[in-house]
gemmi code that builds the backbone of each chain (N, CA, C; Angstrom):
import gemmi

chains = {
    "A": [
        ("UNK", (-10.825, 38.992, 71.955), (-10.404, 39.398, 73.291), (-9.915, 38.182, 74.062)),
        ("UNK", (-8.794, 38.403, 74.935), (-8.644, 37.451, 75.728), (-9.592, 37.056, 77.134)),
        ("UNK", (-9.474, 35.623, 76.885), (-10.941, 35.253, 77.882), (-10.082, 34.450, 79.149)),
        ("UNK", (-11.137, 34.725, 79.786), (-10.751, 34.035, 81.019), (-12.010, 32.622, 81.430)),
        ("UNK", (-11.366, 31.779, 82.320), (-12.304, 30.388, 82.765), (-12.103, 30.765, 84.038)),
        ("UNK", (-13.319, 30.141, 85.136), (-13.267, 30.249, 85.928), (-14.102, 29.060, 86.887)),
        ("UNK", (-14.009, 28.470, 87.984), (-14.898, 27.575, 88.290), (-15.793, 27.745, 87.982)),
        ("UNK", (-17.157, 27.571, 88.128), (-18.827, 27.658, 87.825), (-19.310, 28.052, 89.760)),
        ("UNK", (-18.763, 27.346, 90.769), (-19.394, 27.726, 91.549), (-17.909, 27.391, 92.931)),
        ("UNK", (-18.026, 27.777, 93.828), (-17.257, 27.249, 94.748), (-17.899, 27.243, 96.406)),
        ("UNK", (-17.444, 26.162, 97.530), (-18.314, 26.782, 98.958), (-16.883, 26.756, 99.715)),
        ("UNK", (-17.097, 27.629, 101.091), (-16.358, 28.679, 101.570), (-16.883, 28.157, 102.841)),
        ("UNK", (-16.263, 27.551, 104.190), (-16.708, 27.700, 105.356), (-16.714, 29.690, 106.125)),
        ("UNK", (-17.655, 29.904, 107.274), (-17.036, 31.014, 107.187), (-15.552, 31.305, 108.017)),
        ("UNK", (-15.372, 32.663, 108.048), (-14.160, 32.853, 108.736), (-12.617, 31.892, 108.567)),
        ("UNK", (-12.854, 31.206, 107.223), (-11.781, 30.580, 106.615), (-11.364, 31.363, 104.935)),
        ("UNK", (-10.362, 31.066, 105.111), (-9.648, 31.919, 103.397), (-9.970, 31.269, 102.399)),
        ("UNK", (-10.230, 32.189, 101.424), (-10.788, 31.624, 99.883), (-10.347, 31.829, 98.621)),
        ("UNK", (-9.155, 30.917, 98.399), (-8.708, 30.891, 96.716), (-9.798, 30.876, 95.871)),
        ("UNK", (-9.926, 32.088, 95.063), (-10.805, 31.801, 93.671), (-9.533, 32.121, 92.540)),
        ("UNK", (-10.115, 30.796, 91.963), (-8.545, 30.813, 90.627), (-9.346, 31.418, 89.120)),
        ("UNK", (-8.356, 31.946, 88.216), (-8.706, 32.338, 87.279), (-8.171, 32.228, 86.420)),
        ("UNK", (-8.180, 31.637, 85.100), (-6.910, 30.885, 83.838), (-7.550, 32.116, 82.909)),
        ("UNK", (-6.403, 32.344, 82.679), (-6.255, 33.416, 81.235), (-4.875, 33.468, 80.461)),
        ("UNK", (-5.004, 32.624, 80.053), (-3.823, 31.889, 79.193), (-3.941, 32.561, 77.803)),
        ("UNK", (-4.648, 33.463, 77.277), (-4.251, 34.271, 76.506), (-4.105, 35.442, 76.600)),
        ("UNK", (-3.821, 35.757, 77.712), (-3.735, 36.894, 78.116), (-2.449, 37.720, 77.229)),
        ("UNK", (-2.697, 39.360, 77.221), (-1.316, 39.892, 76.467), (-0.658, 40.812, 77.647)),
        ("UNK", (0.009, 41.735, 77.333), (1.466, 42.111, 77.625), (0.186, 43.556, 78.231)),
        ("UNK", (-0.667, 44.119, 77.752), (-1.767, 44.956, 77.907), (-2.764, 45.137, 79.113)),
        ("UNK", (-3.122, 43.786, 79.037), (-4.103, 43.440, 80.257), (-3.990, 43.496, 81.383)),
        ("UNK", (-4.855, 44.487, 82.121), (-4.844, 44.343, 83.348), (-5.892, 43.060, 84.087)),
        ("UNK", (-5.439, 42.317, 85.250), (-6.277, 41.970, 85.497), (-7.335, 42.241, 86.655)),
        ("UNK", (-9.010, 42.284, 86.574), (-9.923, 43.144, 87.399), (-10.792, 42.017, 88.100)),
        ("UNK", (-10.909, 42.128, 88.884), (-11.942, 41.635, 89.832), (-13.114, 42.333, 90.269)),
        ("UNK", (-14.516, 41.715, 89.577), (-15.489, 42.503, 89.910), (-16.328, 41.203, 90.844)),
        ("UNK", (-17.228, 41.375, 91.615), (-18.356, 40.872, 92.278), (-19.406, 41.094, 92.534)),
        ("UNK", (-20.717, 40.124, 92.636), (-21.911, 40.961, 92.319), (-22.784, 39.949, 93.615)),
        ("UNK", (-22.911, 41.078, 94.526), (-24.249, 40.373, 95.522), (-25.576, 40.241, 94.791)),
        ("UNK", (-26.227, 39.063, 95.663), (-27.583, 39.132, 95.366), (-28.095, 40.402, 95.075)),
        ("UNK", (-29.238, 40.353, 94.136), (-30.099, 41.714, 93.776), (-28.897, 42.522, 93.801)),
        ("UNK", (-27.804, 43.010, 93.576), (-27.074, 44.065, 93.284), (-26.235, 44.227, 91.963)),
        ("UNK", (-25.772, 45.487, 91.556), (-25.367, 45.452, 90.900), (-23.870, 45.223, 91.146)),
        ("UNK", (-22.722, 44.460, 90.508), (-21.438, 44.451, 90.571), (-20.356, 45.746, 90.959)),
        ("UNK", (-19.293, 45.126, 92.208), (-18.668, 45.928, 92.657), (-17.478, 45.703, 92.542)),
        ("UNK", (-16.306, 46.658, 92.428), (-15.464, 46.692, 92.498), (-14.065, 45.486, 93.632)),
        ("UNK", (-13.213, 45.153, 92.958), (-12.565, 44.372, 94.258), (-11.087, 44.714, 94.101)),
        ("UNK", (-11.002, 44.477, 93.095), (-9.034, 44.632, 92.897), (-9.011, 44.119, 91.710)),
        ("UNK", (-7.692, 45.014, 91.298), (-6.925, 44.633, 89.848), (-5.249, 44.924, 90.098)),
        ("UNK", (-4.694, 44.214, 89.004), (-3.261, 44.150, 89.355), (-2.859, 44.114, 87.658)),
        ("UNK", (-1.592, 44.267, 87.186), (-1.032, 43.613, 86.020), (0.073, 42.773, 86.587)),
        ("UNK", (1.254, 42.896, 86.929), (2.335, 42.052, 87.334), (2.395, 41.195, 88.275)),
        ("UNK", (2.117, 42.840, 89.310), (2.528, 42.084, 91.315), (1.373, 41.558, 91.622)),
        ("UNK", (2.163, 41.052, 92.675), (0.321, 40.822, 93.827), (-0.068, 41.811, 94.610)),
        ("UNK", (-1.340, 42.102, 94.526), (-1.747, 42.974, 94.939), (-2.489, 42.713, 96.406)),
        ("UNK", (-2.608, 43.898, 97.039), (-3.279, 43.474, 98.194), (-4.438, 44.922, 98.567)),
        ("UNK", (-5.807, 44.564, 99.025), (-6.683, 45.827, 99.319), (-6.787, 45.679, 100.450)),
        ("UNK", (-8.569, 46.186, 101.070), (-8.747, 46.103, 102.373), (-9.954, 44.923, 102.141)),
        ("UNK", (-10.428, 44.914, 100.870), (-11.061, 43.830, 100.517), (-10.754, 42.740, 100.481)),
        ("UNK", (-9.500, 41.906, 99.524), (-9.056, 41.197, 98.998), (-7.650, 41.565, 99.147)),
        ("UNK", (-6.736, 40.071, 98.303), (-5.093, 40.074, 98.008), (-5.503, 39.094, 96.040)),
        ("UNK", (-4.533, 40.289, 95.715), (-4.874, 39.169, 94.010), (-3.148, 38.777, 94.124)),
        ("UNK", (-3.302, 37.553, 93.576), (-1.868, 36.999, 93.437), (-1.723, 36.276, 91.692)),
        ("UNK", (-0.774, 37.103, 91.184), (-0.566, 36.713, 89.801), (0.504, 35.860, 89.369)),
        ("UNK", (0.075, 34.896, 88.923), (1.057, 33.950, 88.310), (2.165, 34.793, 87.409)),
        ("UNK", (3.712, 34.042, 87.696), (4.594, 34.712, 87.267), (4.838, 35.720, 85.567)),
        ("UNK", (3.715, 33.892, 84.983), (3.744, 33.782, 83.393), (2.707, 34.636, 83.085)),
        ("UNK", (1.946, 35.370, 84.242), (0.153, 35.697, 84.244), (-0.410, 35.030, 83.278)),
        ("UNK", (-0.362, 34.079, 83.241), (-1.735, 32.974, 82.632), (-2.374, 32.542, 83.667)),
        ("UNK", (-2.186, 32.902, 85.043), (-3.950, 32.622, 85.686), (-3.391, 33.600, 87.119)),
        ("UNK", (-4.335, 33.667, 87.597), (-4.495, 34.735, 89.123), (-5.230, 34.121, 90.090)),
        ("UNK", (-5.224, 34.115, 91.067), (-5.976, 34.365, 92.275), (-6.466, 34.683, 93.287)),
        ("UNK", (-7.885, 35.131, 92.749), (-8.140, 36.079, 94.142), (-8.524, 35.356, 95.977)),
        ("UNK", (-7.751, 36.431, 96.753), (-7.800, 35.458, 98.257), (-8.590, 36.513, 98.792)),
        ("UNK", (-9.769, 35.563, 99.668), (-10.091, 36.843, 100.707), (-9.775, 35.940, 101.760)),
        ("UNK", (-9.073, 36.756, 102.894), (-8.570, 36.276, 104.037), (-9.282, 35.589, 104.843)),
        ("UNK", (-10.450, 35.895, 105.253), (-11.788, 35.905, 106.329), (-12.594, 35.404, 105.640)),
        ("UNK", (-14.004, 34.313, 104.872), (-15.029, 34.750, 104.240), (-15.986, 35.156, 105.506)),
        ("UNK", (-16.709, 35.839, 104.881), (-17.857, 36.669, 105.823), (-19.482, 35.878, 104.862)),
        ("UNK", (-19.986, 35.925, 105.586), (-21.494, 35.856, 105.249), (-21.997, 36.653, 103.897)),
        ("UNK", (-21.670, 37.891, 104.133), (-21.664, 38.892, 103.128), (-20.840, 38.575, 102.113)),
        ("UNK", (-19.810, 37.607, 101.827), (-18.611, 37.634, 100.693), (-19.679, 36.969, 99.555)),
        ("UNK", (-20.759, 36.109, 100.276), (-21.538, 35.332, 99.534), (-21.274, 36.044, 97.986)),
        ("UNK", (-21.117, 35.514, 97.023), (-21.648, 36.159, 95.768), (-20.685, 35.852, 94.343)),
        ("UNK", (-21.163, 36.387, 93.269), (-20.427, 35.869, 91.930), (-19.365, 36.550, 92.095)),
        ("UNK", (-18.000, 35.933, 91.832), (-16.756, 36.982, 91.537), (-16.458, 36.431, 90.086)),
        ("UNK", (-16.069, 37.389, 89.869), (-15.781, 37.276, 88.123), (-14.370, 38.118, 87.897)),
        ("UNK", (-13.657, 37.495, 87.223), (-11.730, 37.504, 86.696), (-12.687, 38.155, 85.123)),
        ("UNK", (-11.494, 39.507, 84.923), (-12.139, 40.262, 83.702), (-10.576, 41.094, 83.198)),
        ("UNK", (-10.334, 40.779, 82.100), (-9.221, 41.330, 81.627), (-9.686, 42.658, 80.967)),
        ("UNK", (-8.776, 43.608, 81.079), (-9.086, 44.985, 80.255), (-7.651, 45.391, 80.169)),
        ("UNK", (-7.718, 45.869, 77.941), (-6.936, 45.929, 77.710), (-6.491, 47.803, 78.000)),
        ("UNK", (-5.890, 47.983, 78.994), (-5.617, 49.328, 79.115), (-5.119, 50.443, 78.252)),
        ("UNK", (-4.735, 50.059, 76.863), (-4.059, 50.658, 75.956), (-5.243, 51.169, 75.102)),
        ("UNK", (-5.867, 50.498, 74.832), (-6.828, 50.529, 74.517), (-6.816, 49.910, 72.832)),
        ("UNK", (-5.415, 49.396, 72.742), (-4.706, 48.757, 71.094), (-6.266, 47.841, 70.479)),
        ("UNK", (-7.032, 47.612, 71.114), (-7.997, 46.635, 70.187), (-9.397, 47.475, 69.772)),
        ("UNK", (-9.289, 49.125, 70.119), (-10.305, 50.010, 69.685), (-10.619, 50.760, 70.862)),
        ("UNK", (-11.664, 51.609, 69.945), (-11.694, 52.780, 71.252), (-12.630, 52.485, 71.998)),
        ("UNK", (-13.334, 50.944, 72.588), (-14.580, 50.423, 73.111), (-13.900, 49.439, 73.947)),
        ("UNK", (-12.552, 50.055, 74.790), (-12.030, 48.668, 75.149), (-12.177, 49.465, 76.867)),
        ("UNK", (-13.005, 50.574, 77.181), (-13.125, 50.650, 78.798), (-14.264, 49.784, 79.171)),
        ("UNK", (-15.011, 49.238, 78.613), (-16.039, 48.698, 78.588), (-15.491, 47.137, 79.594)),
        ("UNK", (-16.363, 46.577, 80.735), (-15.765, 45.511, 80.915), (-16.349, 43.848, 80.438)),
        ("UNK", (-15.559, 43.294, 79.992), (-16.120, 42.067, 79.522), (-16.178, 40.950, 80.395)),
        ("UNK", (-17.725, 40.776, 81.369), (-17.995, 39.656, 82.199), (-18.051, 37.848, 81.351)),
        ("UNK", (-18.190, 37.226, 82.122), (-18.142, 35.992, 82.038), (-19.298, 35.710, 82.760)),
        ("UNK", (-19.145, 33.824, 83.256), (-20.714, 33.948, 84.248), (-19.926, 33.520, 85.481)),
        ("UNK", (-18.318, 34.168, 85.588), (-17.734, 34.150, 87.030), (-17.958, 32.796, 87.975)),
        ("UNK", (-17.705, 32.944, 89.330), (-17.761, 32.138, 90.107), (-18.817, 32.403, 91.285)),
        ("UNK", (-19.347, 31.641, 91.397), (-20.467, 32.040, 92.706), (-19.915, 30.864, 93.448)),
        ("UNK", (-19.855, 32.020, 94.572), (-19.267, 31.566, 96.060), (-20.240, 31.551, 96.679)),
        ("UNK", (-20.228, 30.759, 97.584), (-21.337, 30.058, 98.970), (-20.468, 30.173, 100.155)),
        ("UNK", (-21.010, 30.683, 100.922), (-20.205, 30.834, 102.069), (-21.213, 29.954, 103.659)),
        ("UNK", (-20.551, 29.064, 104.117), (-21.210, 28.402, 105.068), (-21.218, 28.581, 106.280)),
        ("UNK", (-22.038, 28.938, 107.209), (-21.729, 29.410, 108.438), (-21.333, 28.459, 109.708)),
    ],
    "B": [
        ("UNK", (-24.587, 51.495, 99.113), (-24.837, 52.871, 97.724), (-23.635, 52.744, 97.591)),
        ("UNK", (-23.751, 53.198, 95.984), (-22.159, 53.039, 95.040), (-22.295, 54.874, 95.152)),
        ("UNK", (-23.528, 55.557, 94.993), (-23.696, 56.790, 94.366), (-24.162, 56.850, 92.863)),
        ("UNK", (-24.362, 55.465, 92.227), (-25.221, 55.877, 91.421), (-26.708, 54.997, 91.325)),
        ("UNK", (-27.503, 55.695, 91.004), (-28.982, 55.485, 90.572), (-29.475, 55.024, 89.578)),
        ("UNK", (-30.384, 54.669, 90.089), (-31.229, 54.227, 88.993), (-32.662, 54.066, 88.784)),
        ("UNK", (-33.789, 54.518, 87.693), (-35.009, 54.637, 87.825), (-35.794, 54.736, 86.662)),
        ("UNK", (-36.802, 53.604, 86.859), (-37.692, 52.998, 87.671), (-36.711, 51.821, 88.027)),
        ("UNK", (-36.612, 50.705, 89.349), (-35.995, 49.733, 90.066), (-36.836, 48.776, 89.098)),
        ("UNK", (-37.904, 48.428, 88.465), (-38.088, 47.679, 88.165), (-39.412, 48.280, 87.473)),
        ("UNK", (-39.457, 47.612, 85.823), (-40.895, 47.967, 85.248), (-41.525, 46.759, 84.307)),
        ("UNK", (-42.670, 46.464, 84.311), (-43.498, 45.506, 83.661), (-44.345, 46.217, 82.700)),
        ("UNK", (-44.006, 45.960, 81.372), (-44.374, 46.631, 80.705), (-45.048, 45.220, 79.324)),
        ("UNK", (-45.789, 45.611, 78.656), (-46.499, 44.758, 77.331), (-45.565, 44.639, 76.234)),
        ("UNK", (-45.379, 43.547, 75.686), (-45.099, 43.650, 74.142), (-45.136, 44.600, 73.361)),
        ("UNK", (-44.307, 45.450, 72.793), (-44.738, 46.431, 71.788), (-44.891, 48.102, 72.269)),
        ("UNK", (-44.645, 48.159, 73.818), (-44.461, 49.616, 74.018), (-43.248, 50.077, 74.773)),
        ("UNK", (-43.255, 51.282, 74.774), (-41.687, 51.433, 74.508), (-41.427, 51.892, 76.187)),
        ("UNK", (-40.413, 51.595, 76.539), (-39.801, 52.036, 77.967), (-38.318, 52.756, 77.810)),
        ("UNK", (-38.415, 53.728, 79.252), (-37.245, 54.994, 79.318), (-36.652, 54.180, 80.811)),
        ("UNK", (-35.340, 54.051, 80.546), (-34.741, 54.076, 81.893), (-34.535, 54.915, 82.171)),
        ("UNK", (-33.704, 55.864, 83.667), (-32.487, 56.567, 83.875), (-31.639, 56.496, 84.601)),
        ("UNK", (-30.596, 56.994, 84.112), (-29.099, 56.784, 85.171), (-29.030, 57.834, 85.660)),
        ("UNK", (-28.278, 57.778, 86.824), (-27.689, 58.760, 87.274), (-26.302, 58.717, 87.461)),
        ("UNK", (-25.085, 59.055, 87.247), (-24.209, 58.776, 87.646), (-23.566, 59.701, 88.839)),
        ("UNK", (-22.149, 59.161, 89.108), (-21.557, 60.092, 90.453), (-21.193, 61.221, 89.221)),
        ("UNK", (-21.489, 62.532, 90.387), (-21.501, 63.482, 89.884), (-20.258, 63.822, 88.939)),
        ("UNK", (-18.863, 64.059, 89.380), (-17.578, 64.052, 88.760), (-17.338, 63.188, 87.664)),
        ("UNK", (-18.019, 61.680, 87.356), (-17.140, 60.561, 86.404), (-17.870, 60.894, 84.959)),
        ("UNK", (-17.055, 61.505, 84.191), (-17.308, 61.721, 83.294), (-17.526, 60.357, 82.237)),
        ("UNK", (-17.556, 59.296, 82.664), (-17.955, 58.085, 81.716), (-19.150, 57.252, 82.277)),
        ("UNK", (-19.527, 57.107, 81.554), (-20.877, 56.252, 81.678), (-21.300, 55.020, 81.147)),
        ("UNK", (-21.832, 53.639, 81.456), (-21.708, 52.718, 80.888), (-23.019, 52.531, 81.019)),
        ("UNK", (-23.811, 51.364, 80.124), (-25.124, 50.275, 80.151), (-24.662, 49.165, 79.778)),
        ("UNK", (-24.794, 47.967, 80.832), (-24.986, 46.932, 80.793), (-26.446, 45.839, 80.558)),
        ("UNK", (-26.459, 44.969, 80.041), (-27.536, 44.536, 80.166), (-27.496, 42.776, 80.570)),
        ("UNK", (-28.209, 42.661, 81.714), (-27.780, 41.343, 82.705), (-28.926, 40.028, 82.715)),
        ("UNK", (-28.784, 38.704, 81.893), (-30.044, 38.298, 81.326), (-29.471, 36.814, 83.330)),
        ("UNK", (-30.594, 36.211, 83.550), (-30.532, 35.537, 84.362), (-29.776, 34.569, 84.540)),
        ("UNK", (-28.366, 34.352, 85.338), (-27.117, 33.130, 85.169), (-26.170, 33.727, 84.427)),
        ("UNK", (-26.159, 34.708, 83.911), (-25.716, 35.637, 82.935), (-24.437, 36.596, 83.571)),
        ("UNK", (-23.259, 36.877, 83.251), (-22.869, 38.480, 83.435), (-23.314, 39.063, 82.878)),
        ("UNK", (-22.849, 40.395, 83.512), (-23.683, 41.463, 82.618), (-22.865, 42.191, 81.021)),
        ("UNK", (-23.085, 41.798, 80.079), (-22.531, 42.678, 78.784), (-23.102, 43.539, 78.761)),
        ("UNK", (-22.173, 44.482, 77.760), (-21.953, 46.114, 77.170), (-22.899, 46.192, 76.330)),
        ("UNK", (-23.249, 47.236, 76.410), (-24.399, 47.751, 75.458), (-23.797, 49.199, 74.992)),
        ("UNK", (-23.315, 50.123, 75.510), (-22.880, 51.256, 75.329), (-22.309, 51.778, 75.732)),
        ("UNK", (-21.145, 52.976, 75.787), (-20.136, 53.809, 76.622), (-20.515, 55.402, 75.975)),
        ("UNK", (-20.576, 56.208, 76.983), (-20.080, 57.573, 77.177), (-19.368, 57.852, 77.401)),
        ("UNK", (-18.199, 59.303, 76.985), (-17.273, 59.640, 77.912), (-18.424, 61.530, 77.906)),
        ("UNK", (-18.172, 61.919, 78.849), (-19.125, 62.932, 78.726), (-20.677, 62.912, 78.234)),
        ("UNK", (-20.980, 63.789, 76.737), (-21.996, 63.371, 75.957), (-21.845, 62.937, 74.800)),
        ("UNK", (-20.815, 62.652, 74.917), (-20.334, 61.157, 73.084), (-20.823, 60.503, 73.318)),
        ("UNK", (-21.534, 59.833, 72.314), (-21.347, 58.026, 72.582), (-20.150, 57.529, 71.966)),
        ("UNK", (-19.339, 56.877, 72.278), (-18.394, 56.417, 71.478), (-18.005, 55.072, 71.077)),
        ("UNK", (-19.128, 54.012, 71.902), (-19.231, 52.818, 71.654), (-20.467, 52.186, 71.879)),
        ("UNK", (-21.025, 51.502, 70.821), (-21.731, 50.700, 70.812), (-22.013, 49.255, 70.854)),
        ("UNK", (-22.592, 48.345, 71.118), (-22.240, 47.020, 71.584), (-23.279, 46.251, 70.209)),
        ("UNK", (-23.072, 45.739, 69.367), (-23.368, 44.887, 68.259), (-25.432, 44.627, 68.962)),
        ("UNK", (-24.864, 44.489, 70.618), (-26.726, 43.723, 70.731), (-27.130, 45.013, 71.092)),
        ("UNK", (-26.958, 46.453, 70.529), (-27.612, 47.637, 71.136), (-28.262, 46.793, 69.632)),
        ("UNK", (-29.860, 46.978, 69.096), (-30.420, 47.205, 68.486), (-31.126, 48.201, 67.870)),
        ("UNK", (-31.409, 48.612, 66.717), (-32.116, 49.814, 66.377), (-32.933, 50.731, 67.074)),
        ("UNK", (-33.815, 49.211, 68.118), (-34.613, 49.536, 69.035), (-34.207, 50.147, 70.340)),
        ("UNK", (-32.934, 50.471, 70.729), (-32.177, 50.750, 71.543), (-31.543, 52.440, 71.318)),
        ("UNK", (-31.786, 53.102, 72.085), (-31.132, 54.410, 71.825), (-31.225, 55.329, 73.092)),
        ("UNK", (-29.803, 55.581, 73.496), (-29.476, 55.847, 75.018), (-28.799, 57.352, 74.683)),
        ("UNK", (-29.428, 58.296, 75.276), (-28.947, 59.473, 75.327), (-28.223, 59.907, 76.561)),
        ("UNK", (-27.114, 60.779, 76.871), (-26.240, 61.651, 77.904), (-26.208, 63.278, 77.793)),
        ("UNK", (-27.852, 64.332, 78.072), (-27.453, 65.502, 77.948), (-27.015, 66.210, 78.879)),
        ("UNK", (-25.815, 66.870, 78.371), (-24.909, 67.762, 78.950), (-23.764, 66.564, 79.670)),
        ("UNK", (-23.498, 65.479, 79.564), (-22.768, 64.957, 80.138), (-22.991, 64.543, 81.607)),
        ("UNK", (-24.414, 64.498, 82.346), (-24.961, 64.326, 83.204), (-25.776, 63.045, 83.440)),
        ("UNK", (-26.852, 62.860, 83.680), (-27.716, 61.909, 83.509), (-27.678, 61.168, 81.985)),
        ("UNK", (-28.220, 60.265, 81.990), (-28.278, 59.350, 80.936), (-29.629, 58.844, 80.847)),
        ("UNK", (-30.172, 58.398, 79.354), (-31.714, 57.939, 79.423), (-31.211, 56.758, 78.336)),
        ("UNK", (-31.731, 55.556, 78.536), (-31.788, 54.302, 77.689), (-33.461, 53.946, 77.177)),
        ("UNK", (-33.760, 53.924, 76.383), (-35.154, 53.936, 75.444), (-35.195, 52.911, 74.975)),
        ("UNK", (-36.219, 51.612, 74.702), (-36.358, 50.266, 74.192), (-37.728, 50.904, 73.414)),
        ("UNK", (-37.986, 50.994, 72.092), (-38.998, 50.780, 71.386), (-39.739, 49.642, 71.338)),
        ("UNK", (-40.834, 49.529, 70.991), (-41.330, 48.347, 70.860), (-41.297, 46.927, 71.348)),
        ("UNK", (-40.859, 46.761, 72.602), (-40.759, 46.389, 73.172), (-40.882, 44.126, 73.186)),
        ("UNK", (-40.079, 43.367, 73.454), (-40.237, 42.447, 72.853), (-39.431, 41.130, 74.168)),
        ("UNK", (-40.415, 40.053, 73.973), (-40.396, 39.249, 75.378), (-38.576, 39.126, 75.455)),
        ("UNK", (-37.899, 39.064, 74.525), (-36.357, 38.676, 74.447), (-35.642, 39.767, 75.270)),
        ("UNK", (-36.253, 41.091, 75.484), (-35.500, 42.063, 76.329), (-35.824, 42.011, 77.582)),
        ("UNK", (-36.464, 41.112, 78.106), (-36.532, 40.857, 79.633), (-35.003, 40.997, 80.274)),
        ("UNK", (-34.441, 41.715, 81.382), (-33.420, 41.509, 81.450), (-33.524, 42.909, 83.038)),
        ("UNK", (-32.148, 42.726, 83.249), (-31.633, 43.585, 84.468), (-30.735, 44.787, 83.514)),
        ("UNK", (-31.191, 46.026, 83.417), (-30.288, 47.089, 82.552), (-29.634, 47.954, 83.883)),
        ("UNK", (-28.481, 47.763, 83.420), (-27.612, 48.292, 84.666), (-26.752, 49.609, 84.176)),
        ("UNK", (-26.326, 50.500, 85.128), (-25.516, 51.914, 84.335), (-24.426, 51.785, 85.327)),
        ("UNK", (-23.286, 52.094, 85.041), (-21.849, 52.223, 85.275), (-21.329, 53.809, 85.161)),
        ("UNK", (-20.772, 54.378, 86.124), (-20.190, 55.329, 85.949), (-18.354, 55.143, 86.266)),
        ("UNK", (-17.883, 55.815, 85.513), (-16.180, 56.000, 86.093), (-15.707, 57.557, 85.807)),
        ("UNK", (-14.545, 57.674, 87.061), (-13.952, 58.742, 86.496), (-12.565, 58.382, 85.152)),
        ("UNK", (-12.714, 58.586, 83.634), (-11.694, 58.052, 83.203), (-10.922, 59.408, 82.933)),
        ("UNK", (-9.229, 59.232, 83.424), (-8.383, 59.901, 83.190), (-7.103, 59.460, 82.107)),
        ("UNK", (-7.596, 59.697, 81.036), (-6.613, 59.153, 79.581), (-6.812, 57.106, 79.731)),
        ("UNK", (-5.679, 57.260, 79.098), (-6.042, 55.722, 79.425), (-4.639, 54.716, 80.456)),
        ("UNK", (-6.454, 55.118, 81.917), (-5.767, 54.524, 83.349), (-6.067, 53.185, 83.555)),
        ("UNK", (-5.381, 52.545, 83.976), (-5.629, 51.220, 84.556), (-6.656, 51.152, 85.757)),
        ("UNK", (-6.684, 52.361, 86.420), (-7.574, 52.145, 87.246), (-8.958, 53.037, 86.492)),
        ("UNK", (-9.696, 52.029, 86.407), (-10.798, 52.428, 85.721), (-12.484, 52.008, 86.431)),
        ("UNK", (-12.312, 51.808, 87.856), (-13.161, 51.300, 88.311), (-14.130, 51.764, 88.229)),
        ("UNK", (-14.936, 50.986, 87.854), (-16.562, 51.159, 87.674), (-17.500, 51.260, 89.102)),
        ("UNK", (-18.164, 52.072, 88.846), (-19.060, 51.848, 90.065), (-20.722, 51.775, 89.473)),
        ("UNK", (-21.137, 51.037, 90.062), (-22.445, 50.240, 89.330), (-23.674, 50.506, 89.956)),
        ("UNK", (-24.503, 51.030, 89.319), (-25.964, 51.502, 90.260), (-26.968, 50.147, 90.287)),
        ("UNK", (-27.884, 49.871, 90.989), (-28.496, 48.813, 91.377), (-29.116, 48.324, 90.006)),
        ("UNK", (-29.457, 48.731, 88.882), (-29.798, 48.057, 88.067), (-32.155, 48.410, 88.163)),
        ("UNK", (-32.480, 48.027, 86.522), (-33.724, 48.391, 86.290), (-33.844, 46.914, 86.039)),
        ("UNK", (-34.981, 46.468, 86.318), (-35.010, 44.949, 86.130), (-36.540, 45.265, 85.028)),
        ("UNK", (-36.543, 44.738, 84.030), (-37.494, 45.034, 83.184), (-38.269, 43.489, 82.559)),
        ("UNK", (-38.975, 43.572, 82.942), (-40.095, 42.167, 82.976), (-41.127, 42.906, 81.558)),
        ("UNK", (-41.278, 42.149, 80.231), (-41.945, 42.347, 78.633), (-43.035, 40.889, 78.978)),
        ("UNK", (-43.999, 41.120, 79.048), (-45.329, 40.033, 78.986), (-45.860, 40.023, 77.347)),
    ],
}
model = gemmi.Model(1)
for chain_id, residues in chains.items():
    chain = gemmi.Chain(chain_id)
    for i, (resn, *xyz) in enumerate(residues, 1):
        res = gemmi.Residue()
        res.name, res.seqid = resn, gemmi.SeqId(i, " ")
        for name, pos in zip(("N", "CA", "C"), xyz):
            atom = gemmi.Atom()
            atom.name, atom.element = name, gemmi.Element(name[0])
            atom.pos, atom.b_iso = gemmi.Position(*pos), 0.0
            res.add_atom(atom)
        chain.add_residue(res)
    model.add_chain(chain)
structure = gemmi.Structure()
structure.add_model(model)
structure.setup_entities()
């Protein structure tokens, strides 16, 4: 599977914007790319995914490199609450590498610190 | 709340006896996932449902591992014998999947945190 790297940790003043970068340089022609995040004691939530464009939610904006060998996710604002691991997760939508490919494949992401 | 559940939130159980999770998922998403989340860790796959198939299994489901979906509803994950290495956070995932969508978002219930002495 194609993997992704990601910092190990990053800090965030609050109410300032936050590039989290994500290299996936083997990425294929298949992959979407997903953004999941996981608060303390919680289980991981949803943020945004894109394949081509940049995308934009009410959460987040993902911005994809032209070549998509790396992405990054922006949150405009950090909040107190943004605190937490974000993790870059490719899924191959075709499902060409078997029929076990909805499944998502984490990393140990980025944990963000957000400073008040 | 994502809308899905999970129960017991947390169980301490001995070496050698066996524990039942359960999921609940959102009512409509006919897919169902188990993750299992060790500390510093993401969380990896352990298994997929679409309804009451299983249709994937994850290499670290072990023998000792066997997760049922009847009627395509709730879900139960079972650890036999129980062993200090399965300490871990077991988490369930539900989605609605429609063929194969890109949007496949998972929504993730708080997770069973399971402590083996």
């Amino acid at each position: 599977d194609a993997k992704t790297t990601q910092p190990n940790s990053m800090e965030s003043n609050e109410e300032e914007p936050v590039h989290l970068p994500c290299n996936h340089s083997t990425i294929s022609g298949t992959d979407y790319i997903h953004w999941y995040r996981q608060l303390p004691s919680q289980g991981p939530e949803y943020v945004i995914h894109g394949l081509t464009s940049n995308v934009n939610n009410r959460m987040a904006s993902l911005a994809i490199a032209e070549d998509r060998k790396s992405s990054t996710l922006i949150l405009h604002r950090a909040t107190l609450r943004d605190a937490a691991v974000y993790y870059c997760i490719l899924r191959d939508v075709l499902g060409l590498r078997g029929a076990g490919s909805y499944q998502l494949t984490f990393g140990k992401g980025t944990k963000l610190s957000v400073i008040p | 709340d994502t809308g899905v559940s999970q129960d017991p939130r947390h169980k301490i159980t001995k070496r050698g006896q066996n524990v039942t999770f359960r999921c609940d998922p959102i009512s409509e998403h006919n897919r169902l996932y188990w993750y299992r989340q060790t500390l510093g860790q993401g969380p990896e796959f352990l298994t997929y449902f679409q309804n009451e198939a299983q249709l994937e299994k994850s290499r670290l489901l072990s023998d000792r591992f066997s997760a049922e979906r009847p009627k395509g509803s709730f879900s139960t994950l079972e650890i036999q014998r129980t062993e200090q290495g399965d300490s871990a956070m077991y988490l369930c995932a539900s989605s609605l999947g429609l063929g194969h969508s890109s949007y496949n978002e998972q929504f993730f219930g708080p997770g069973t945190r399971l402590t083996v002495l």
